[in-house]
C-alpha positions as CSV (number, residue, x, y, z in Angstrom):
1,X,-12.1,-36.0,79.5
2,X,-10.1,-35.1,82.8
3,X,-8.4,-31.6,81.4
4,X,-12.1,-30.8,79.7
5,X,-13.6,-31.0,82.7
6,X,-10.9,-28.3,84.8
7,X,-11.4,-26.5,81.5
8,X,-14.9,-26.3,81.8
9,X,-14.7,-25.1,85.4
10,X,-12.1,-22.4,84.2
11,X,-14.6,-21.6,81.6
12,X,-12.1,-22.0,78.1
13,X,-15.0,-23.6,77.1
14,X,-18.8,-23.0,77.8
15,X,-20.6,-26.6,78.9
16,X,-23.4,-27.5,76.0
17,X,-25.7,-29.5,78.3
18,X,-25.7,-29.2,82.6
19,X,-24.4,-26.7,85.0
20,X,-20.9,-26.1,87.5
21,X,-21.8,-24.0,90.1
22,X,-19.6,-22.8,92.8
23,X,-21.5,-22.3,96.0
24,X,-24.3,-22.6,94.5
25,X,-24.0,-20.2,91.7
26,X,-23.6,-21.3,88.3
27,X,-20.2,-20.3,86.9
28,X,-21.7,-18.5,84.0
29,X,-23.1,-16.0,86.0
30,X,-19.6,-15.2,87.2
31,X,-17.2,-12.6,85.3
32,X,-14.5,-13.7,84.0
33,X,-12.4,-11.8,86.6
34,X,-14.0,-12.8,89.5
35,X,-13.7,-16.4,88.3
36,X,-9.5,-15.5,88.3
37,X,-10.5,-14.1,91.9
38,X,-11.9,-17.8,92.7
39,X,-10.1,-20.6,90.5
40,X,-5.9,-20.9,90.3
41,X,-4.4,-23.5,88.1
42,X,-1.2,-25.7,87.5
43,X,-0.9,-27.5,83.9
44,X,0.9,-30.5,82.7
45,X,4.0,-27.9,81.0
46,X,4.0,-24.5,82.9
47,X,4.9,-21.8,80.9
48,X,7.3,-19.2,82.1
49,X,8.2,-15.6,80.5
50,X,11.3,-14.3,79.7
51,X,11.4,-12.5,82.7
52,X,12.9,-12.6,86.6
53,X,11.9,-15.0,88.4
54,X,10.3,-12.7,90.7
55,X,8.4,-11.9,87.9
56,X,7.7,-15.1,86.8
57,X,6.0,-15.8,90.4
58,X,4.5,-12.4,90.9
59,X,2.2,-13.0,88.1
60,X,0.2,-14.9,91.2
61,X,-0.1,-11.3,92.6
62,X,1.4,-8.0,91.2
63,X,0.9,-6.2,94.3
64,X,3.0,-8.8,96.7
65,X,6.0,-7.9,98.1
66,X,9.5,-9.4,97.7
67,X,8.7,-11.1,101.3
68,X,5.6,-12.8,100.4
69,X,7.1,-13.2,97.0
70,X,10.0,-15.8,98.6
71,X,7.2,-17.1,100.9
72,X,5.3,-18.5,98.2
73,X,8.3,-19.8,96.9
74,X,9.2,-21.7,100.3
75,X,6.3,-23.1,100.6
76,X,6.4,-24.5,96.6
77,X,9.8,-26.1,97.9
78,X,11.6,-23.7,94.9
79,X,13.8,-21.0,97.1
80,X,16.4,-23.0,97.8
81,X,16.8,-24.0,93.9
82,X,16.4,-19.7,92.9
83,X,19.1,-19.0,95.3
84,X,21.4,-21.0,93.2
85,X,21.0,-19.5,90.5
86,X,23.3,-16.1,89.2
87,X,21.4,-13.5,90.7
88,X,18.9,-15.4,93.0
89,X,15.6,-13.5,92.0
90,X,16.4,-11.4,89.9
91,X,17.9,-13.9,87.2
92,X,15.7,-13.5,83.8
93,X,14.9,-17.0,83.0
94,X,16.2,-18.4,79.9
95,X,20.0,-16.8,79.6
96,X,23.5,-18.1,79.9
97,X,22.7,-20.6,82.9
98,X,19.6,-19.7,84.6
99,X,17.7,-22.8,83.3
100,X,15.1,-24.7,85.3
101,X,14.1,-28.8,84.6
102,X,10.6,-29.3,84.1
103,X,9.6,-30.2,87.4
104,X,11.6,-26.7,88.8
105,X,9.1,-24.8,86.4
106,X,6.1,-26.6,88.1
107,X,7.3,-25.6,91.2
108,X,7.5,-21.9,90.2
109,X,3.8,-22.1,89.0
110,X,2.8,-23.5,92.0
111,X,4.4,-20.3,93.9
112,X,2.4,-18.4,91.9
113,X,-0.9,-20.2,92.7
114,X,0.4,-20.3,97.0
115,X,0.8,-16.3,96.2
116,X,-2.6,-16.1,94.3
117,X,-4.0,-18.1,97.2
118,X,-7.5,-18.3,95.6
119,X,-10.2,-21.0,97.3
120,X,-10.0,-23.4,94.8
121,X,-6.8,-24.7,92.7
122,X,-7.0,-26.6,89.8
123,X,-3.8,-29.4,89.3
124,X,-4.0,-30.9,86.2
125,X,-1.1,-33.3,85.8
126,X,1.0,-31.3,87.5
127,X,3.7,-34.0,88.3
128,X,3.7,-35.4,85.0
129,X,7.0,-34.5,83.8
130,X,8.7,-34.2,87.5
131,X,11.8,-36.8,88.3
132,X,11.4,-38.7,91.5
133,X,13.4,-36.0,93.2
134,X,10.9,-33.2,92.1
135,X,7.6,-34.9,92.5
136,X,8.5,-35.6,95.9
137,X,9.1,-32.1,96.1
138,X,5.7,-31.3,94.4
139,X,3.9,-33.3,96.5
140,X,4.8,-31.8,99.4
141,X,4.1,-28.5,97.9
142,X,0.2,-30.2,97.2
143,X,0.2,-31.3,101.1
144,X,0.8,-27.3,102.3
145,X,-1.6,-25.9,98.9
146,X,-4.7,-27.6,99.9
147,X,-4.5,-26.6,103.6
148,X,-8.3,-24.8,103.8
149,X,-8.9,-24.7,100.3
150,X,-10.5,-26.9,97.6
151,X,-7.8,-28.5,95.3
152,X,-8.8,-30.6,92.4
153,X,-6.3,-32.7,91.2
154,X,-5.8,-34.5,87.9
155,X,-3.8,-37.4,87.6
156,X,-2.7,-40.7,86.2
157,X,-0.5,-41.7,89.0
158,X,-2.2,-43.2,91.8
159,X,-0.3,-42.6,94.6
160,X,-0.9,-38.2,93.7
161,X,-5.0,-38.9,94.5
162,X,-5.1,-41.6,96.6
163,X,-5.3,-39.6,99.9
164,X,-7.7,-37.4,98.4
165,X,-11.3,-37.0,100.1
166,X,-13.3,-38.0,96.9
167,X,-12.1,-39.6,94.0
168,X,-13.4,-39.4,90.5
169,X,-12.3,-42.4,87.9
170,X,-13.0,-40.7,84.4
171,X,-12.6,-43.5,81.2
172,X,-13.4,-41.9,77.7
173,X,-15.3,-38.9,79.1
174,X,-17.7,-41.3,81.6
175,X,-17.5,-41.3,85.0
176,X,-16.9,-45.1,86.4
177,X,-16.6,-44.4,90.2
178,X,-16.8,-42.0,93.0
179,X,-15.7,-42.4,96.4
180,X,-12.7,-42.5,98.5
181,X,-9.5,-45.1,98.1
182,X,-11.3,-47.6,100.2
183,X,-14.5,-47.1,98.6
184,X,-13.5,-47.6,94.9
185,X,-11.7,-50.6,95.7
186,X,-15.0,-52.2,96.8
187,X,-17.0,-50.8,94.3
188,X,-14.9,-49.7,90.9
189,X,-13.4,-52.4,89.0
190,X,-11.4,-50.8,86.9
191,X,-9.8,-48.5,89.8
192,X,-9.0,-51.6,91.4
193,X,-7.4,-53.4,88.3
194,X,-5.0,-49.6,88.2
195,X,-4.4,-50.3,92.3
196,X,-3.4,-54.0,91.1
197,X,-1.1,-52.9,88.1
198,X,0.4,-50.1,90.1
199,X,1.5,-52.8,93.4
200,X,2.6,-55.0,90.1
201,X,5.2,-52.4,88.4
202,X,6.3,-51.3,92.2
203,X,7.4,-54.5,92.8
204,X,9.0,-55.0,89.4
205,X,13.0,-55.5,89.7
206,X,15.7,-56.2,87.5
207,X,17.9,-58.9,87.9
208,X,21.4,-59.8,87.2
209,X,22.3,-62.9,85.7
210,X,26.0,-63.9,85.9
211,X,27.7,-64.9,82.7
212,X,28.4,-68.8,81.9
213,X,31.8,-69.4,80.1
């Protein structure tokens, strides 16, 4: 129910019953360009082309320059990563050894979206397949994306949301809670039961037993 719902706002499918405006204007009465003009988005897998990776991020914005181009970049904590690799920017994704990990490809799609820089982002489990090294990474790249813009974020893992202004606990396409981190653990018991079983697996360890001869 989550990903529907960013669909719907990104309009890959029309809504049967109710209405999602954007100030105030029902999306359908938006073009499907100007809604492009509006909404940017991050999925779970991010697909890149077979292309430079100057390429791959100016998708956000054909008209950028090489500048803003490494700007975005920056600020998606990827440059650093690019600059490794055979010919920096202009390494065509995919041969001999430019290959990027799953959370590297996230962070190029979220150059894309800081070079885009529409009002309102869409991230729909876009740490899911990020190591701990790269969601960090991520994360940090959500804490300079949402600077003066909406950003609606879709998540399992807690600790991506729980700073967020208004929360939104979805189970089976129904909406159980709505509030701040505070708030739900007053009033949502089953996003206090997720709180409960998230403290429970951080404080899970290992430990070694020494062998008896």
């Amino acid at each position: 129910g989550k990903s529907t719902l960013a669909q719907l706002l990104l309009r890959f499918y029309e809504t049967g019953e109710g209405k999602i405006r954007i100030g105030g204007v029902d999306i359908r009465d938006i073009s499907q360009e100007q809604l492009t003009h509006i909404v940017s988005y991050v999925f779970q897998e991010s697909f890149l082309f077979h292309d430079t990776v100057e390429n791959n991020i100016r998708m956000g914005d054909r008209s950028a320059s090489i500048e803003q181009v490494e700007e975005a970049a920056k600020n998606a904590g990827i440059h650093e990563v690019i600059m490794r690799l055979p010919q920096g920017y202009q390494t065509v994704i995919g041969e001999k050894d430019a290959y990027l990990s799953g959370g590297e490809k996230q962070r190029v799609a979220i150059a894309r979206v800081f070079l885009r820089n529409t009002p309102i982002v869409v991230l729909d489990e876009a740490t899911a397949y990020a190591d701990a090294e790269n969601e960090a990474k991520i994360q940090a790249a959500f804490a300079r994306l949402a600077k003066d813009k909406t950003v609606l974020i879709i998540a399992h893992r807690l600790k991506t949301v729980e700073k967020a202004d208004q929360i939104l606990v979805m189970k089976n396409g129904m909406l159980l809670g709505q509030g701040s981190h505070p708030d739900l653990l007053d009033t949502c018991p089953m996003y206090r039961d997720m709180v409960d079983a998230n403290e429970r697996r951080n404080q899970w360890t290992i430990k070694r037993r020494e062998a008896t001869v």
